[in-house]
C-alpha positions in Angstrom: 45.6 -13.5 72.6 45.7 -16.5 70.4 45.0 -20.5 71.0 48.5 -21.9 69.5 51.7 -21.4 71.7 55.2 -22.3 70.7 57.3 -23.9 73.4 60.7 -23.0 72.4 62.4 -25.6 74.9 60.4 -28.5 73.8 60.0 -27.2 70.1 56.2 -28.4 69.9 53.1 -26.3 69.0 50.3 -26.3 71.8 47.0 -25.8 71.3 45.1 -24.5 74.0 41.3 -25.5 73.2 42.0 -29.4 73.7 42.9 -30.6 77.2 45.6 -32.8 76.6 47.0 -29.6 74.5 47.2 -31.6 71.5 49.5 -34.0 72.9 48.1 -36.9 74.4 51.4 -38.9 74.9 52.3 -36.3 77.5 49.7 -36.3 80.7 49.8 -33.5 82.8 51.5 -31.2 79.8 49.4 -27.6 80.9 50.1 -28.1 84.4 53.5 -28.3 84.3 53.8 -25.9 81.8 51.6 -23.1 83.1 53.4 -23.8 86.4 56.5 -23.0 85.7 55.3 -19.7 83.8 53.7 -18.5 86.6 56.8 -19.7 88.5 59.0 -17.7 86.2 56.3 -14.3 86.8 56.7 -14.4 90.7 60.1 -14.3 89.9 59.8 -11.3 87.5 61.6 -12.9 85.1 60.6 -11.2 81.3 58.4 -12.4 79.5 60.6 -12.5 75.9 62.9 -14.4 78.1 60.3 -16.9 79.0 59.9 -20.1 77.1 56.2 -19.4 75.1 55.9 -17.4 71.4 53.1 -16.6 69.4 52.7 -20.3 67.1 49.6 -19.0 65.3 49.9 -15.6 62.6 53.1 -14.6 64.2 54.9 -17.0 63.3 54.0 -18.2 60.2 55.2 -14.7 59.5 58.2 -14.7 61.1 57.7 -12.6 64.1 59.1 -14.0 67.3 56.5 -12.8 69.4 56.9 -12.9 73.1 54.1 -14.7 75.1 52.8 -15.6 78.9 49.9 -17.8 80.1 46.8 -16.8 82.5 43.4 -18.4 83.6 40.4 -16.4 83.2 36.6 -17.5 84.1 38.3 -20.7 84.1 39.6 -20.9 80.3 42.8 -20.9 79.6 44.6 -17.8 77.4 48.2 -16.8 76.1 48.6 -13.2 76.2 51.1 -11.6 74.0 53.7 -9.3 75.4 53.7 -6.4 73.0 50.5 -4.6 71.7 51.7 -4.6 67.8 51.6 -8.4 68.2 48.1 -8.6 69.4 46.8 -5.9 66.8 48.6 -8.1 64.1 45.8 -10.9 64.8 42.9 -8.7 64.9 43.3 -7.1 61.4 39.6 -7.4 59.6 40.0 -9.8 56.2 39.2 -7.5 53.7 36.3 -7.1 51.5 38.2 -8.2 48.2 40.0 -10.6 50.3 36.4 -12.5 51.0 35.4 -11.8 47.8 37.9 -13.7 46.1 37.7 -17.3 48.6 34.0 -17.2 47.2 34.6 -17.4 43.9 37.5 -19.5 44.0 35.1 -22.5 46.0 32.2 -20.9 43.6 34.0 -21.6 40.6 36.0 -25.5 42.2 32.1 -26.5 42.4 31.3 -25.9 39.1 33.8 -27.5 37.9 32.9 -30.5 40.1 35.7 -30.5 43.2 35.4 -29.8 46.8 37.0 -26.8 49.2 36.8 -24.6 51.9 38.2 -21.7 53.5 40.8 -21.1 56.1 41.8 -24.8 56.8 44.1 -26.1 58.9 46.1 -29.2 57.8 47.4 -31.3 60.9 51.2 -31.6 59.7 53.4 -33.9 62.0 53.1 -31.2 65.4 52.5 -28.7 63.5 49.8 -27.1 61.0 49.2 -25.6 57.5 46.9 -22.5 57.4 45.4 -22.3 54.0 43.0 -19.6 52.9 41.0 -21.9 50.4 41.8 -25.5 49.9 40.5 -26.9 47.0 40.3 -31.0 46.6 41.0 -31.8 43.2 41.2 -34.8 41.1 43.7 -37.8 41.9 44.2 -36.3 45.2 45.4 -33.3 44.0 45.1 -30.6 46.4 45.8 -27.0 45.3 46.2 -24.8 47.9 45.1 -20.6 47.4 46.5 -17.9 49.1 45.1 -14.3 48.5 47.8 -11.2 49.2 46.1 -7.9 48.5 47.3 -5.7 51.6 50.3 -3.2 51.0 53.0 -4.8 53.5 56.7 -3.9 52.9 59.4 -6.7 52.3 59.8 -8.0 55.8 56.5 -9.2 55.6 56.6 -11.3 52.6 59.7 -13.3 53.9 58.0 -16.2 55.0 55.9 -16.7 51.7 59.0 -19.0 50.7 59.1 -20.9 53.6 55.0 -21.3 53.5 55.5 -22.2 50.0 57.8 -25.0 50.7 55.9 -26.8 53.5 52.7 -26.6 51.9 54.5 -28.4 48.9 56.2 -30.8 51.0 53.2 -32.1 52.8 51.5 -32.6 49.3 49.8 -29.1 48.8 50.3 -27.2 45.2 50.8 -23.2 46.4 48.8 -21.1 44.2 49.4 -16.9 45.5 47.2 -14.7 43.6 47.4 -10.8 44.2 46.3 -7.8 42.9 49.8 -6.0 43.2 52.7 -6.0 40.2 55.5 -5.9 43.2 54.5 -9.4 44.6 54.0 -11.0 40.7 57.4 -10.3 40.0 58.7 -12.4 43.2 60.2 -16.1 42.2 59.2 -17.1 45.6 56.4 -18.9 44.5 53.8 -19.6 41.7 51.9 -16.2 41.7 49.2 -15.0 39.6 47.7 -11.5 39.2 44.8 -10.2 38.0 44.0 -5.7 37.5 42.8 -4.5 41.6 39.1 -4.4 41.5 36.2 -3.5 43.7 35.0 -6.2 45.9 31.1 -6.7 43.6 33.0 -7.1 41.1 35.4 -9.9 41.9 32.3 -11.7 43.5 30.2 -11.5 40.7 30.0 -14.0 37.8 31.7 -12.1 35.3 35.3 -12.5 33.3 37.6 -12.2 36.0 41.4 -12.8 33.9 44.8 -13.6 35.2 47.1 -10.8 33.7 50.5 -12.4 35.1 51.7 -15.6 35.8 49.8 -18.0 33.6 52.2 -18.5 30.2 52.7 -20.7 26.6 55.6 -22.2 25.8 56.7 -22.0 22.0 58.9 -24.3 20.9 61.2 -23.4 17.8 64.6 -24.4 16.7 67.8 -22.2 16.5 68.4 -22.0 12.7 68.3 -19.2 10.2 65.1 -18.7 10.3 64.5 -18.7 14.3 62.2 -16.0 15.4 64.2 -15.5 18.6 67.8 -14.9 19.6 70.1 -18.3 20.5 69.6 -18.3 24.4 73.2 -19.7 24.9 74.5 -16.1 23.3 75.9 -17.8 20.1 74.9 -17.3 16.2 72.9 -20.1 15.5 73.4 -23.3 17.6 70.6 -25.8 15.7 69.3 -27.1 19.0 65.9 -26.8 20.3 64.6 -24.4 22.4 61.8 -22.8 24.0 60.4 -19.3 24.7 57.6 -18.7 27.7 54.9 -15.9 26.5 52.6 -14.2 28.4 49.1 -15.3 28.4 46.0 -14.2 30.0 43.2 -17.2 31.4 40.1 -16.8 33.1 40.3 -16.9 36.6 37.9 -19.5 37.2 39.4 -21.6 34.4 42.6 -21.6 36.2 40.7 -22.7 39.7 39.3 -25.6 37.6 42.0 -26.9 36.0 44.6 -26.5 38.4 42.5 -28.6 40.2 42.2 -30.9 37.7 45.9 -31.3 36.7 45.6 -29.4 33.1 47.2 -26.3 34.2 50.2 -26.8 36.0 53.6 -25.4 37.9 56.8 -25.2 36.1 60.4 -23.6 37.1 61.4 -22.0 33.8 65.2 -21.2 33.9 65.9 -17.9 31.2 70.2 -17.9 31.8 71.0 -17.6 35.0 67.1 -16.5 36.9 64.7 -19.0 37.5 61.0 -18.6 37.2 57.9 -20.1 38.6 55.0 -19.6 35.9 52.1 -22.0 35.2 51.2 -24.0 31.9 49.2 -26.1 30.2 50.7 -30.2 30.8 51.0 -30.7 27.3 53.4 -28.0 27.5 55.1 -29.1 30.9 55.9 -32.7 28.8 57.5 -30.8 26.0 59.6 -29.0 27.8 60.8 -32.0 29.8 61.4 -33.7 26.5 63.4 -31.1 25.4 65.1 -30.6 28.8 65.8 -34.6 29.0 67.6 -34.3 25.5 71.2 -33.9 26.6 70.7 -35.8 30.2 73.6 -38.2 30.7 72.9 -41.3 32.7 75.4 -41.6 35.4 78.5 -43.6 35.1 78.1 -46.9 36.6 80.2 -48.0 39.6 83.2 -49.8 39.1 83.6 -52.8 41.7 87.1 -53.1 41.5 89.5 -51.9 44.6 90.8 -47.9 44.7 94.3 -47.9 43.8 96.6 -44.5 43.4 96.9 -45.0 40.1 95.9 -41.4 38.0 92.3 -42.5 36.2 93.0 -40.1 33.5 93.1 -40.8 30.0 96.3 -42.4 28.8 98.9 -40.3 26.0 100.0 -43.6 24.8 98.9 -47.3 24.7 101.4 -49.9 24.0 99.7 -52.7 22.1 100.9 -56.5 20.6 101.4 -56.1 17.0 99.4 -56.9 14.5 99.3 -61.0 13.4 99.5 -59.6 9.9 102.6 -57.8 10.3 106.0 -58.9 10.3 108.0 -58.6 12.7 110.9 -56.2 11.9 114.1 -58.0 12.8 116.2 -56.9 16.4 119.2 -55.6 16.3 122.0 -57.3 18.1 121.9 -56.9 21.5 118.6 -54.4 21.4 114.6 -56.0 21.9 112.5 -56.2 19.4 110.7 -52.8 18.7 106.7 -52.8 19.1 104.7 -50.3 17.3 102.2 -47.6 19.4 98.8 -48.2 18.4 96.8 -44.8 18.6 93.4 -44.3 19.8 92.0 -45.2 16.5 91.7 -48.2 14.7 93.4 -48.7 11.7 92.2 -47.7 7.8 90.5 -49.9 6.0 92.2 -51.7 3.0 91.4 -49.6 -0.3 89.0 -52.1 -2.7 91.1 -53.3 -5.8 90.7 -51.3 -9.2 89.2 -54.2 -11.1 86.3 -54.4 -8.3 83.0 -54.1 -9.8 80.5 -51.2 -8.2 79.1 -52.1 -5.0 75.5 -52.6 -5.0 72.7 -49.8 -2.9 72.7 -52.0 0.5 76.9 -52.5 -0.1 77.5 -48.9 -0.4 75.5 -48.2 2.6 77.7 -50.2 4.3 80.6 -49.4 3.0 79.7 -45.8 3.8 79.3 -46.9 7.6 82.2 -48.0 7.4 84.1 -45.5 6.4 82.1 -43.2 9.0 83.6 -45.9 11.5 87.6 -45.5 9.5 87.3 -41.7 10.4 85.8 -41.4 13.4 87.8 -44.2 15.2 83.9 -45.3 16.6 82.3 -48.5 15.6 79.2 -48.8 13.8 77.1 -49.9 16.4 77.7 -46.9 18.5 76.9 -44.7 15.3 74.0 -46.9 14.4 72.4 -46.7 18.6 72.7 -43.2 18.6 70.6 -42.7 15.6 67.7 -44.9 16.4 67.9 -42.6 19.5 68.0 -39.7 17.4 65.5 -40.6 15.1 63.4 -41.7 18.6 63.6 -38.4 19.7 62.4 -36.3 16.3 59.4 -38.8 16.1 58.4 -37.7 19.5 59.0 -34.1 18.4 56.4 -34.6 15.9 53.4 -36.5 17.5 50.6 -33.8 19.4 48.3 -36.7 20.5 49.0 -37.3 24.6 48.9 -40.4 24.5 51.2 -41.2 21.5 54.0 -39.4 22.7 54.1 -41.2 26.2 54.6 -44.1 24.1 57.1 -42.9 22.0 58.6 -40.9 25.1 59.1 -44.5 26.4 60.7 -45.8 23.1 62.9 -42.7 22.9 64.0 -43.3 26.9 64.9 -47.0 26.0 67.1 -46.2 23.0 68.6 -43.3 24.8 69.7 -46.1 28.0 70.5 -48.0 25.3 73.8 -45.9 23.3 74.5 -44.9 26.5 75.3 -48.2 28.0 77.0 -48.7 24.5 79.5 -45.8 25.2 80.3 -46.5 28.2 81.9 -50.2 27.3 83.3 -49.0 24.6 84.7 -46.4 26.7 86.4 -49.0 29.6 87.5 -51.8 26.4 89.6 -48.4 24.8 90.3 -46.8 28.1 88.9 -43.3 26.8 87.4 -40.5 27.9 83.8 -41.6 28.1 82.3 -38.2 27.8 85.0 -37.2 25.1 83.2 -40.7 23.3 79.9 -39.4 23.5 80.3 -35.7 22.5 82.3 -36.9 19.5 79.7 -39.7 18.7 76.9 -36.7 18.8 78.8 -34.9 16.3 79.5 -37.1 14.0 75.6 -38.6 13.9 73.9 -34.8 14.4 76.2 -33.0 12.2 78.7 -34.9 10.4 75.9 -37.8 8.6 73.0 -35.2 8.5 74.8 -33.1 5.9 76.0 -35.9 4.0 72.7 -37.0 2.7 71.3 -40.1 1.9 
């Protein structure tokens, strides 16, 4: 038996211990309902082909389980069709299963937060069963779920699903086990700890998270790199980062989940994805790093679609230069026009008698001739490395609240040479991303090994 009841025809949950069934803007909902499924038993139609299913434990595991509605001593009752389905709600909670709800609200009230076991979270028409919910700060909510029964595959398919809605409706899902087979899932955020005795997870002693909890170190791919390139190449000077297993305290980890210092991640290693928890300080780094190479996205042109190719041009014809005479037309034949190239034209060489430029002039003149090379003007090269330089100052700082501020700074310059490219890029009509990955070069590479 069980008190929640699927309608599959009006996809809504019913819950038969309030009169109105938990739907109030329908009177009269049970008697129509359990009319027309005793309606459908005079007429010996089946009961799986009826229109009621388990909503409770069934389903939140998957399990399409048949049900039919009776009276009894005047309260109501859904009845499930098949034994298996009714044993699957009377299965005792375990010893180390009650064990481990203590000590997680035990060790959430030491640390000053509320919780509770086996809530139910009103979601829309439907609910959220949560083992332990524990309150945390800023309205943080972080929601437990203890697996420590053997079960094979098929029953662990709804843990994603579980996962998701308790994240959607604003609940953090934190699965702890005791088995190595469910830690190794990416379904969720799990942890594990080593299968103990039920005194001994309810005692007051150091209980640690083996798996799930890890540090992020942070190195850069250079010679001396402790750790292979991830992208498979010799050395590719970028920054990376490596996730290493670390044990915690399980009641640390119930505190400061709760009080947003240890968080959830997705941590991609090539082509897998992982779910593992860390420290925030670690979570920001890793979004800085991540947020290095973003691109902002191209902004909308207003003008109408035409089936012209937007492709980048071979050739540009372009007026001649004022400076230039024109060379004289043949008889008969217009007057030719040179092709101007993608790139502007080299600067005039200084005369010989020209006395030597002065520190500020040569640092110009060397911009310059960064600009003569690269076809890119010297604002671009001088945007992208105040971003640059933005970016290795925030690399640098450990103190929180520093590097939001230079985070902020780094953001700005970052919208800044992007904006830059991207006018540069309609004026010449280039490539935009060919711009920018040859204005990266030239700053990261090209002016870093020059020198001062």
């Amino acid at each position: 038996m069980a008190n929640v009841v699927w309608h599959k025809n009006f996809r809504i949950l019913l819950d038969l211990t309030r009169d109105d069934l938990d739907h109030p803007e329908f009177p009269g909902l049970w008697d129509l309902i359990y009319a027309t499924d005793r309606f459908y038993g005079r007429r010996g139609v089946p009961v799986s082909e009826r229109d009621l299913q388990c909503g409770g434990v069934c389903r939140d595991m998957g399990v399409e389980a048949p049900m039919h509605l009776r009276m009894r001593g005047g309260r109501r009752e859904a009845v499930h069709e098949r034994r298996e389905d009714e044993e699957r709600h009377s299965v005792p909670m375990s010893d180390e299963h009650k064990a481990y709800q203590e000590r997680i609200l035990r060790a959430a009230h030491e640390g000053g937060f509320g919780g509770d076991s086996e809530v139910r979270t009103r979601v829309g028409r439907t609910w959220i069963q949560t083992d332990t919910l524990v309150e945390g700060a800023d309205g943080r909510r972080i929601g437990w779920e203890v697996q420590l029964s053997t079960i094979d595959e098929s029953g662990l398919r709804g843990v994603r699903a579980r996962a998701g809605k308790a994240a959607k409706n604003g609940i953090t899902p934190a699965w702890h086990t005791d088995r190595a087979a469910y830690a190794q899932r990416n379904d969720t955020h799990w942890t594990r700890s080593d299968r103990l005795p039920a005194h001994l997870i309810a005692r007051n002693g150091d209980l640690r998270i083996v798996s799930g909890f890890r540090a992020l170190d942070f190195w850069h791919c250079d010679t001396s790199a402790p750790y292979p390139c991830p992208h498979g190449i010799r050395r590719c000077g970028k920054a990376h980062a490596t996730a290493k297993p670390r044990d915690v305290f399980f009641d640390d980890m119930v505190r400061q989940t709760a009080a947003g210092t240890i968080v959830p991640i997705q941590f991609r290693a090539g082509k897998t994805v992982h779910r593992y928890w860390v420290t925030d300080a670690d979570r920001d780094r890793l979004d800085d790093l991540d947020g290095d190479d973003t691109r902002l996205p191209p902004e909308r042109e207003n003008t109408p679609a035409t089936g012209a190719s937007r492709n980048r041009p071979t050739c540009q014809p372009t007026p001649a230069s004022p400076t230039e005479p024109e060379p004289p037309a043949s008889a008969g034949l217009p007057a030719a026009r040179p092709l101007l190239t993608a790139l502007p034209l080299q600067a005039a060489a200084p005369a010989a008698e020209t006395a030597p430029p002065a520190p500020a002039q040569r640092k110009a003149l060397t911009s310059q001739a960064a600009d003569a090379t690269s076809g890119l003007p010297a604002e671009l090269i001088g945007l992208q490395q105040a971003a640059d330089t933005a970016h290795r100052r925030l690399q640098q700082l450990d103190d929180h609240c520093e590097r939001d501020i230079q985070r902020r700074a780094w953001r700005l310059a970052a919208e800044a040479v992007q904006a830059a490219v991207t006018r540069y890029a309609r004026t010449k009509r280039l490539n935009r991303y060919e711009v920018e990955a040859r204005l990266r070069q030239l700053v990261r590479h090209t002016l870093s090994t020059s020198g001062p």
